[in-house]
C-alpha positions in Angstrom: -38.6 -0.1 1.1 -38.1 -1.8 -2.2 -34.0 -2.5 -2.7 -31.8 -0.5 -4.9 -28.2 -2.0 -5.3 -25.4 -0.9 -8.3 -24.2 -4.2 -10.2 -20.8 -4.6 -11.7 -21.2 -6.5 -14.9 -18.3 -8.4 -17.0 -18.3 -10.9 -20.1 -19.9 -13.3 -17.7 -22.8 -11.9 -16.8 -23.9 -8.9 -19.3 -26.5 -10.7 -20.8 -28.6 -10.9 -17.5 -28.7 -7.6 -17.8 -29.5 -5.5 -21.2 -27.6 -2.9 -22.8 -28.7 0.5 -22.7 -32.6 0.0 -22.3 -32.4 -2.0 -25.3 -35.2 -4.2 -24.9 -35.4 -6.5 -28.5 -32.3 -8.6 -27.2 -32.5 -10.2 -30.6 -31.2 -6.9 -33.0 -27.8 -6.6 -34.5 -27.3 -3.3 -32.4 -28.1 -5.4 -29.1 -25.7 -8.0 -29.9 -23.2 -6.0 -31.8 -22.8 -4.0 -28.1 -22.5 -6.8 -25.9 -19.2 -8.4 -28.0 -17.7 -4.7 -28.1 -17.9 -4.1 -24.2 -16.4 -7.7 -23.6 -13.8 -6.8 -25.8 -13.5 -3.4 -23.8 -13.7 -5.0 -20.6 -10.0 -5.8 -20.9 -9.6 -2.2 -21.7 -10.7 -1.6 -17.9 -14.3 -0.6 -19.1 -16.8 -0.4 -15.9 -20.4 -1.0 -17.5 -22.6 -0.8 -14.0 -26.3 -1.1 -13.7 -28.5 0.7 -11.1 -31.1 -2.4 -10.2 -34.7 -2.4 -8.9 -35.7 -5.3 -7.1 -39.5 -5.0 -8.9 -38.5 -3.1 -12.0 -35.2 -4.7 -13.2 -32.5 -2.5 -14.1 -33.4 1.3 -14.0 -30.2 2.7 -15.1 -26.8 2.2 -16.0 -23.2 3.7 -16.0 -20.3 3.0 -18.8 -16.9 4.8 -18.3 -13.5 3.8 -18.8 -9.7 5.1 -18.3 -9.0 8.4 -20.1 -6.9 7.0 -22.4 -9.1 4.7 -24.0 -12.0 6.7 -24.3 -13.9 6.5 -27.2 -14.3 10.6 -27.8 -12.0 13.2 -28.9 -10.9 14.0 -25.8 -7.3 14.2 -24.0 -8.5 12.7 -20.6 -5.3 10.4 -20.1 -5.2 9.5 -16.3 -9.0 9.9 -15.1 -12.0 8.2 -15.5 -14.6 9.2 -19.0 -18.1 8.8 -18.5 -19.5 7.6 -21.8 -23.0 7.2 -21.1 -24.7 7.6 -17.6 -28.8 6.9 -17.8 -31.7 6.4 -15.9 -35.1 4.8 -17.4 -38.1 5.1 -17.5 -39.2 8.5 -17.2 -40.7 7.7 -13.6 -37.4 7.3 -12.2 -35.6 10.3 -13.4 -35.1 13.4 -11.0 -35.1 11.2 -7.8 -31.4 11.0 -7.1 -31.2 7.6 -8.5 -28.7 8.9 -11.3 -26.0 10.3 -8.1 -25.7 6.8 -7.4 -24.0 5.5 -10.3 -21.8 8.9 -10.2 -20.9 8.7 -6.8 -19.5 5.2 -7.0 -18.0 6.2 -10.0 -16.7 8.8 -8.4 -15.4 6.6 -5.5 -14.1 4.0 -7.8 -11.9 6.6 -9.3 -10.5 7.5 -6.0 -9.9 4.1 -4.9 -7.9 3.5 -8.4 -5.6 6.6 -7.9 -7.2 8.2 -11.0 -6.7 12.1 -11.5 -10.7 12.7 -11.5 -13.5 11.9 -13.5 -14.6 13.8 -16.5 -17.8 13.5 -18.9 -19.0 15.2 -22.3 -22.7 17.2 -21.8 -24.8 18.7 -23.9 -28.1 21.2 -24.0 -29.8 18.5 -25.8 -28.4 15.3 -24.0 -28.8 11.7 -24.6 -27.6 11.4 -21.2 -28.8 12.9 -17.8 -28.5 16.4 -17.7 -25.3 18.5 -16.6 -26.9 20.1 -13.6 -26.1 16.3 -11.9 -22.6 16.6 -12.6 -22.2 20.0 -11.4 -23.8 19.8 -8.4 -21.6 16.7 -7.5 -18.7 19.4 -7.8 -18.2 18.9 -11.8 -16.7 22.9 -13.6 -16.3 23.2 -17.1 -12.8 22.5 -18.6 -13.5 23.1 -22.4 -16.0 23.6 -24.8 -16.4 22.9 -28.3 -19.4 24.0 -31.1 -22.3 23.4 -31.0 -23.0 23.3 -27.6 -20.7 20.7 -25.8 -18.9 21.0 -22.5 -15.9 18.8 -21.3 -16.5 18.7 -17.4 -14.3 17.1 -15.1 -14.3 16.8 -11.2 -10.9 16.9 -10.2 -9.3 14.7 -7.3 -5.8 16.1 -7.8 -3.9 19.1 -9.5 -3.1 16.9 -12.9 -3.6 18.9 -16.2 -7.5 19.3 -17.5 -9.4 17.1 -20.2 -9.5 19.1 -23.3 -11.1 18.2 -26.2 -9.2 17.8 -29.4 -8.8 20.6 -31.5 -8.5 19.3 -35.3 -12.3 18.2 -35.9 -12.4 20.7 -38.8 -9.7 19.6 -40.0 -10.8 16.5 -39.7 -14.5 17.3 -41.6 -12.6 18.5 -44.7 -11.3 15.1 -45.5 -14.9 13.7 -46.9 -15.9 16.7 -49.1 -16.9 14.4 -52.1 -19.8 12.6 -50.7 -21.6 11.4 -48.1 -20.2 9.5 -44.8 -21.7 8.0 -41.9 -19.3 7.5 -39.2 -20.3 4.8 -36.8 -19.2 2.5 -33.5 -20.7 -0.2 -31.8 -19.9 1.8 -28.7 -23.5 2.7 -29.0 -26.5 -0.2 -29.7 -28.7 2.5 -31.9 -26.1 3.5 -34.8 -27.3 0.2 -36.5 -30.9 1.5 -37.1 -30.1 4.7 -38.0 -27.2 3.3 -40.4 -30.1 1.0 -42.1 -32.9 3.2 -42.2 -30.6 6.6 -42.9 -28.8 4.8 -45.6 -32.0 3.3 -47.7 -33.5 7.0 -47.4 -30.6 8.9 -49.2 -30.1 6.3 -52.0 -34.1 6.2 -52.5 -34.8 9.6 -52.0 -31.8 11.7 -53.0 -29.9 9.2 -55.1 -27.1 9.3 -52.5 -25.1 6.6 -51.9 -23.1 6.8 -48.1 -20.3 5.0 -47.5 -20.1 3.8 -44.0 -16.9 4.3 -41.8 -16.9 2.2 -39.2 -14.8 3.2 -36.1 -13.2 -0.2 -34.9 -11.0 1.0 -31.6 -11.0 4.2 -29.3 -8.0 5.8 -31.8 -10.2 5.9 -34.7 -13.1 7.0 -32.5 -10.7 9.7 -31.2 -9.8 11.3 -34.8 -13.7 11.1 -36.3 -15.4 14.3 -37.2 -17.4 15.4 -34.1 -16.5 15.4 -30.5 -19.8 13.0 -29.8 -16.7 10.4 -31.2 -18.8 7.3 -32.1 -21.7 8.7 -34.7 -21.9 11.6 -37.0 -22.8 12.2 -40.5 -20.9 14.7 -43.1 -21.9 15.8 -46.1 -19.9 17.3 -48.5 -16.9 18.5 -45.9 -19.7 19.9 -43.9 -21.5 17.7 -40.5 -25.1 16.7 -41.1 -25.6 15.4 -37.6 -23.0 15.2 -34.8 -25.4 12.1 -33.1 -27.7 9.3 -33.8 -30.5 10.6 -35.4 -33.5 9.1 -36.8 -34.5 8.8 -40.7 -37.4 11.5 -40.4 -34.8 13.8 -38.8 -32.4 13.0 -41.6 -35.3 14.2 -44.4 -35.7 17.1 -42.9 -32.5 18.2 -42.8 -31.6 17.6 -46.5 -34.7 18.7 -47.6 -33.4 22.0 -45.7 -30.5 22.1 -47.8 -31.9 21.8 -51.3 -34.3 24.9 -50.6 
């Protein structure tokens, strides 16, 4: 039987490894990642990777204490699951994602944390939220469109909540557009480029890019994915990374 082992990167070693199944190791977005986890390893960021003794890393885990997670969320004293994905496709739906949560999930024990708590979706970039709930995982809050704060509790601390000022947030940049970015993830590059040259070429639109440079600005953006959004006029475009085709379609939507 081929070996399976979790590996606990730091600043040292990350490169052996890739970020995120980035594979072009020579992008901005790939390098622009590596220097923010090193900066967040001092943070107490875990960034583990599920590896495959003939495939190479299949998967990977990033979460990091509550209070400097990098989402709108009041999660002070447990662990937040940023990201938690397996690839490729062939290796999805075998259990191989429970392994990263369940040392997760044992980490957090062994650290005294009040319990671990992630953001899911209908329409994930993530695994999906029937892994967390059948690891014990129940719904503390929800905010629109679709996303659920779950949190697997290891003592009788308060829940995770979102925060509950995004509008209020969203009305702040009603005079143009604004794309809200992070280096938390290794794909807002691209869409930033690619999104950006299609609204000044095509619509005449010039965005101006916010760029969220710690976990408190990430924590006050606009949508409770935290580290990419773009808004419009006071009103949210896209509450994730999307791509420039997705982006086209959407104006054009609005200008019927």
């Amino acid at each position: 039987m081929e070996e399976l082992k979790i590996i606990r990167t730091n600043e040292n070693n990350i490169h052996e490894f890739g970020i995120c199944a980035y594979k072009d190791m020579k992008q901005p977005g790939y390098k622009n990642k590596v220097e923010w986890l090193k900066k967040r390893f001092k943070e107490g960021l875990r960034y583990n990777v599920l590896y495959h003794e003939k495939d190479g890393v299949v998967g990977n885990i990033e979460y990091v204490p509550g209070e400097y997670a990098w989402r709108p969320v009041d999660a002070r004293g447990y662990f937040y699951i940023h990201c938690l994905i397996i690839f490729p496709k062939k290796y999805k739906g075998i259990g191989w994602g429970r392994k990263l949560l369940d040392d997760c999930i044992e980490d957090a024990r062994k650290s005294g944390a009040n319990g671990v708590a992630v953001t899911t979706r209908k329409r994930g970039w993530m695994v999906g939220k029937e892994l967390f709930v059948r690891n014990g995982f129940t719904v503390t809050d929800k905010a629109e469109p679709d996303y659920e704060l779950m949190t697997l509790k290891l003592s009788d601390a308060p829940d995770p909540v979102f925060k509950k000022d995004l509008e209020k947030m969203r009305h702040k940049y009603s005079d143009g557009m604004y794309i809200f970015s992070s280096d938390q993830c290794p794909y807002t590059w691209k869409a930033i480029r690619d999104i950006g040259s299609v609204a000044r070429s095509v619509y005449g639109i010039k965005p101006e890019v916010i760029q969220l440079n710690d976990h408190i600005e990430a924590r006050y953006s606009p949508t409770v994915y935290g580290t990419f959004c773009i808004v419009y006029k006071g009103e949210v475009l896209a509450d994730h990374v999307i791509s420039a085709t997705r982006f086209k379609n959407i104006m054009n939507k609005l200008s019927k």
